[in-house]
N, C-alpha and C positions, 0 to 999 in steps of 0.2 A: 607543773608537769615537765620531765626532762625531754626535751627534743632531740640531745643528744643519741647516733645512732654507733650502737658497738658493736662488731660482727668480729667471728671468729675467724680464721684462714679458709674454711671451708665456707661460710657461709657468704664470703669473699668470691670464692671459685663460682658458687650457686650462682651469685649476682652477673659472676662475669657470662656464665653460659646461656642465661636469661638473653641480657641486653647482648649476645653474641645472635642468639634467635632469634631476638625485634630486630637487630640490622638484616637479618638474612631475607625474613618473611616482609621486611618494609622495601628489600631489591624485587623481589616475587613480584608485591603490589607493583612496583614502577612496572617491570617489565610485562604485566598483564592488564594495566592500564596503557599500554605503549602497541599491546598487539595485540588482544582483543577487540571480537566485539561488543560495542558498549553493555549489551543486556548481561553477557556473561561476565565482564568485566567488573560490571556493578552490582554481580552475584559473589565473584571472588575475593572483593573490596570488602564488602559485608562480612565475608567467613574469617579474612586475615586478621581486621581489626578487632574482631570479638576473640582472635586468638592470642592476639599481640597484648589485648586486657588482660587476657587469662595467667598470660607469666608475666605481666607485671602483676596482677592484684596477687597472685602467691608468692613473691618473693620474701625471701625470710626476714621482712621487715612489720614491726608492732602496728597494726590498722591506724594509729591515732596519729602516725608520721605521714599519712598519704595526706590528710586535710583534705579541703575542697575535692581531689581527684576520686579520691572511692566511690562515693558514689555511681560518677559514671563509668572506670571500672568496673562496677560490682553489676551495673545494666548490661555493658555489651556484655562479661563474660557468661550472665546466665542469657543471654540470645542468641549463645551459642550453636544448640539444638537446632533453633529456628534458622539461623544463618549456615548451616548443615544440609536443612531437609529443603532449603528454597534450592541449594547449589544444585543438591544431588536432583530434584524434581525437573528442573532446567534442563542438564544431561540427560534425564534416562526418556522427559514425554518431549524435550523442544519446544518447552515454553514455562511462561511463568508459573508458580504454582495457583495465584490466585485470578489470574487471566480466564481463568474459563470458571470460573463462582460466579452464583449469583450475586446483586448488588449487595443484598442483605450480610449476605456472608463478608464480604471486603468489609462493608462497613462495622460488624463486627469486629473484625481484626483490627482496624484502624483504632477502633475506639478502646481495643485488650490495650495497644500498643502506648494510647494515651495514657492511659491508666498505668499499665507498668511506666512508663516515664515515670510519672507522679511520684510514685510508689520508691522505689528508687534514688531519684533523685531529691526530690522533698523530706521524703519518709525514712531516708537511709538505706532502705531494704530491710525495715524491723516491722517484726509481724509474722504472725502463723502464715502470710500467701506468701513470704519469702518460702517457705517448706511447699508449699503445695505447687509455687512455681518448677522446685526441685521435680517433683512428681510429673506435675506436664513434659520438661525438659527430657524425662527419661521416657515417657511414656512416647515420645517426636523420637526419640533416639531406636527404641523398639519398634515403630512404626516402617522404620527406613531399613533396619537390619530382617524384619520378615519380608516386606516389598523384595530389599535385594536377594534377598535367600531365591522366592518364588517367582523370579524374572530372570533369574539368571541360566536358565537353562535356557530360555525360551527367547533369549536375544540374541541376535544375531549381529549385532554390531560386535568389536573385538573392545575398541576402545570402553565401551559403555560396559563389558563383563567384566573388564578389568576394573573399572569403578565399581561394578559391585562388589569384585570380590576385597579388592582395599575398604569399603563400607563395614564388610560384613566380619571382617580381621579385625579391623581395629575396634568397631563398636563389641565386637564380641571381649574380645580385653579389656576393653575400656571396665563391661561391666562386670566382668570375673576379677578384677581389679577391684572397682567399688568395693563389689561383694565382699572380697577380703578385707577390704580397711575398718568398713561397717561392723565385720563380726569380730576385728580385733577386739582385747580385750583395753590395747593401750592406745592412749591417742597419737596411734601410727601414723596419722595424716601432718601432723603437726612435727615429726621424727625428724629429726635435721637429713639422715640419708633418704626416706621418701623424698623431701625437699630437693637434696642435690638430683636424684636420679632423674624427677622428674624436670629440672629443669638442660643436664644432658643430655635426655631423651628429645626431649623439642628441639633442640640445639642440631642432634640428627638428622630428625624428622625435617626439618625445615630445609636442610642443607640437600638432602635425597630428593624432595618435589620440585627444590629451585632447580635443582641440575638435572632433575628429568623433564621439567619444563621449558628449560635452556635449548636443551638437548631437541626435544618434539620440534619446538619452533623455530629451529635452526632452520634457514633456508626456504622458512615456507612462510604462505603470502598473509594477510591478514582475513581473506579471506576464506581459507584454509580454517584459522583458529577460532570462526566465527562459529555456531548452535548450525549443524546440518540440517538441509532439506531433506525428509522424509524419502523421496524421489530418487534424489541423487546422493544417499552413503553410500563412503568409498568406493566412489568412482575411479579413482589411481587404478585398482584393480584390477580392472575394466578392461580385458582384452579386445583386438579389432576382431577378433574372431569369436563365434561365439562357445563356451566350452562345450566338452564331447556331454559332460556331466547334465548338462541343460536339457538335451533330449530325453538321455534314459529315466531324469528324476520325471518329467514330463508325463511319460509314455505308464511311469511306474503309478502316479497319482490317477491319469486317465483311467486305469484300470480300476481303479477302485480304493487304493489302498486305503485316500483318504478316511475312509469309512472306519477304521479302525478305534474303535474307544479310547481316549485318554491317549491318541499316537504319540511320540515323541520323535526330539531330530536323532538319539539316537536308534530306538528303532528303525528309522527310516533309514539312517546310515548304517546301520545294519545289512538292509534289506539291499539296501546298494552297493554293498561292501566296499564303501569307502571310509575313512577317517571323520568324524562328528567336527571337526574345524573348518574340514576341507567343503563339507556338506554346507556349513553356515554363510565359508565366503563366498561360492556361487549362488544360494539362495539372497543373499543381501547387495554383493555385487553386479552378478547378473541379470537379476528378478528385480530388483531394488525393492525386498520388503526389511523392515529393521526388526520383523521378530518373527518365530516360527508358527504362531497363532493365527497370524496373519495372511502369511503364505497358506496355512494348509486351508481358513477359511475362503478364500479365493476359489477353492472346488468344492468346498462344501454348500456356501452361500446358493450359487448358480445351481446344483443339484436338486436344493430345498424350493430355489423359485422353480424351477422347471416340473414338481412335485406338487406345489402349490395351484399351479396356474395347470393340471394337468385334470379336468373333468373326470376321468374316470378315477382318481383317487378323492374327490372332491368330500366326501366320506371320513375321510380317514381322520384322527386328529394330527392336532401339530405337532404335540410332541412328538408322538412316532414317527413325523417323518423327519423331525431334529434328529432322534435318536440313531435313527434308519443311517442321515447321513455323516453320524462316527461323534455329536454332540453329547457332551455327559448328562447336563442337564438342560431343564426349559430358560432359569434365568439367565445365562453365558449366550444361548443361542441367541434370545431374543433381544440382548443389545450388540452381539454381533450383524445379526440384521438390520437394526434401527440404523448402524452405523451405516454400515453399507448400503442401504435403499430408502434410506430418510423416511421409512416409512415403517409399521409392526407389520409383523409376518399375518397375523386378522386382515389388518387393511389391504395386503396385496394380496391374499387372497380373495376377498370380497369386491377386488375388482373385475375379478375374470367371474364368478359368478354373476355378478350384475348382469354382465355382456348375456349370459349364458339364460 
């Protein structure tokens, strides 16, 4: 076998814009192992290295010159997905992804994780579950881009919209990208310019998050860069006075508005004739809720118990008085109340009957 490697000028350029992106994205790691918190640190760690696989296992060199290393290339770069959907999970609920699974479930995944090792690394990655891992990989990829699609109206943090909408950009390219190389007719993927562009594309990419990352945590504490408290997002904001905004949205929910089917922030910013931004940062700053679900069930919640616990509706069912208080349907209500009163909407009612 010839070991010898011959590259053209270009495929030269390729190699340099590659190994120009592992230096950038291996600064990113220090400096986010340097100022992070450890949990997101060692969510970041995760994403970088399975990216740092990813342009090295493509660079325009023949598979049979990497030896020993493809292999584990060829693991991290398909746990890619997975090192994706842990990051972005971490970001958008404030904790791990598999932290709130049952045992059984962890344990599963410990044991997929074994197996793919195996698989991989023993096995090379040959076999039809090399294809079908492809399929889960995308199907973690579409999981994340409908999540972010259907939370992003409905969050109220600024930082975290803006992760979705970078989610929902690139995954959306990503897979209008696939789509084109799959329905080429030639092996476009394998095309020396596919090759170059996309290893100058990463070469960008990497250069744009270090320096916005540079940039973010310039001056601010390590504390600061850590998974925020529920309670206290962006607090900075956080005037000693309380805003004029805080009453009228108050006065305008008191009335009833919450009742409204399917409300939204902007309807409501509507109805307030303010700005849908301006509306998010006093509901998240000065309310301290991180989404708008959440704030408006805070009036609807208290309505339904006080409907519940109320004798002379004692009659009525539950759904209609979900319905009554601006609920689309009975499933959404009923684990927003479990959330809220550790208990099903049955149970607290059946305690004010017992009394009764």
């Amino acid at each position: 076998m010839d070991n010898s490697i011959l590259l053209t000028p270009l495929q030269i350029v390729d190699l340099f814009g590659r190994f120009a992106a592992v230096g950038v994205l291996f600064s990113l790691l220090l400096n986010i192992c340097y100022r992070a918190a450890p949990k997101l640190a060692l969510s970041y760690v995760f994403l970088l290295v399975c990216c740092i696989a990813y342009l090295l296992l493509t660079a325009p060199i023949a598979n049979h010159h990497y030896g020993w290393l493809r292999p584990p290339l060829l693991l991290l770069t398909d746990l890619t997905p997975l090192a994706l959907l842990n990051l972005y999970w971490l970001h958008t609920r404030d904790k791990l992804i598999l932290s709130a699974a049952p045992r059984w479930v962890q344990l599963l995944v410990v044991g997929w994780l074994l197996w793919l090792s195996y698989f991989f690394l023993v096995e090379a990655g040959r076999g039809i579950y090399h294809d079908l891992h492809h399929v889960l990989g995308l199907s973690i990829l579409v999981y994340i881009l409908i999540d972010a699609i259907k939370g992003f109206e409905d969050d109220l943090v600024e930082r975290r919209r803006r992760l979705r909408l970078i989610m929902i950009t690139a995954i959306s390219f990503y897979m209008v990208l696939l789509t084109l190389v799959e329905l080429s007719q030639s092996n476009f993927k394998d095309y020396w310019l596919f090759s170059l562009g996309n290893a100058i594309t990463a070469l960008l990419v990497s250069v744009y998050f270090t320096w916005r990352y540079i940039q973010t945590s310039k001056g601010a504490s390590t504390e600061s860069l850590s998974v925020p408290d529920n309670s206290s997002a962006e607090k900075k904001d956080t005037e000693s006075n309380e805003h004029p905004l805080v009453a009228l949205l108050a006065d305008t929910m008191k009335r009833g508005f919450y009742t409204r089917n399917g409300l939204s922030i902007n309807q409501l910013a509507s109805e307030l004739k303010v700005p849908s931004h301006q509306l998010r940062k006093v509901i998240n700053s000065q309310m301290g809720f991180d989404n708008f679900t959440q704030f408006v069930n805070s009036y609807r919640i208290p309505a339904v118990r006080d409907a519940l616990s109320d004798p002379n509706r004692a009659r009525e069912s539950i759904l209609t008085i979900a319905l009554e208080a601006g609920f689309n349907s009975i499933a959404p209500f009923n684990r927003a109340f479990k959330q809220q009163m550790s208990m099903t909407p049955r149970e607290y009612r059946d305690r004010f009957q017992k009394r009764s």
